[in-house]
C-alpha positions as CSV (number, residue, x, y, z in Angstrom):
1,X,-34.0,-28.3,-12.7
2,X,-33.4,-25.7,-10.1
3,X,-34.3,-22.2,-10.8
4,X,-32.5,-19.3,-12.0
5,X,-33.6,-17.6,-8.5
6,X,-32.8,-20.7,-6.7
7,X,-29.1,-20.4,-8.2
8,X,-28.9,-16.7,-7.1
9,X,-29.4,-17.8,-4.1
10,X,-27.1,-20.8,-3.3
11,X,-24.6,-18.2,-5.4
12,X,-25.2,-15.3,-3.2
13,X,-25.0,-17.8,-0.3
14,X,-21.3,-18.8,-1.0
15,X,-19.9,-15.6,-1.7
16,X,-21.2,-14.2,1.2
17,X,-19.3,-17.3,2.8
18,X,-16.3,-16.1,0.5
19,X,-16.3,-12.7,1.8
20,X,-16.6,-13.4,5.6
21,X,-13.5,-15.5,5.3
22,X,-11.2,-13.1,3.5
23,X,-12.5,-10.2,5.6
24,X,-11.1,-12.7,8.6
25,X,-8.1,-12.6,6.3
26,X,-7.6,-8.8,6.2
27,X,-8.6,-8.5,9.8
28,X,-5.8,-11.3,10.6
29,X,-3.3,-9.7,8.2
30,X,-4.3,-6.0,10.1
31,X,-3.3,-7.3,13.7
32,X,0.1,-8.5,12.0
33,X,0.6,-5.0,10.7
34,X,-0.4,-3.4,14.6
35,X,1.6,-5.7,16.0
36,X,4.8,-4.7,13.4
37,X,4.2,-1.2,14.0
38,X,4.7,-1.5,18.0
39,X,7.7,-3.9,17.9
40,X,9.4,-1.1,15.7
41,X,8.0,1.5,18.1
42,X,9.8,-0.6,20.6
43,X,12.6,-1.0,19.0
44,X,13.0,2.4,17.8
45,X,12.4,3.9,21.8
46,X,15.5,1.3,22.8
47,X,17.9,2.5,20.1
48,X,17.1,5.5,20.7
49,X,18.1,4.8,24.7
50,X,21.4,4.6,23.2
51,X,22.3,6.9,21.1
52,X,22.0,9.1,23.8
């Protein structure tokens, strides 16, 4: 029977795993929101273009 240590670890192990894949989440889901932001920057500069 493993150890309580030995469970710690394997534990420790996969949330560490855990983590690094939803931080890829938020640093994917960031990106989307930079990439928003300058297409309604863009978009905002043109329509502005014509109101004028």
């Amino acid at each position: 029977m493993p150890s309580v240590i030995a469970l710690l670890e394997v534990r420790e192990a996969r949330a560490r795993e855990d983590l690094e894949s939803w931080l890829e989440v938020l640093r994917e889901a960031e990106q989307c929101v930079q990439d928003a932001r300058e297409r309604v920057s863009a978009a905002a500069t043109r329509s502005a273009r014509w109101v004028r």
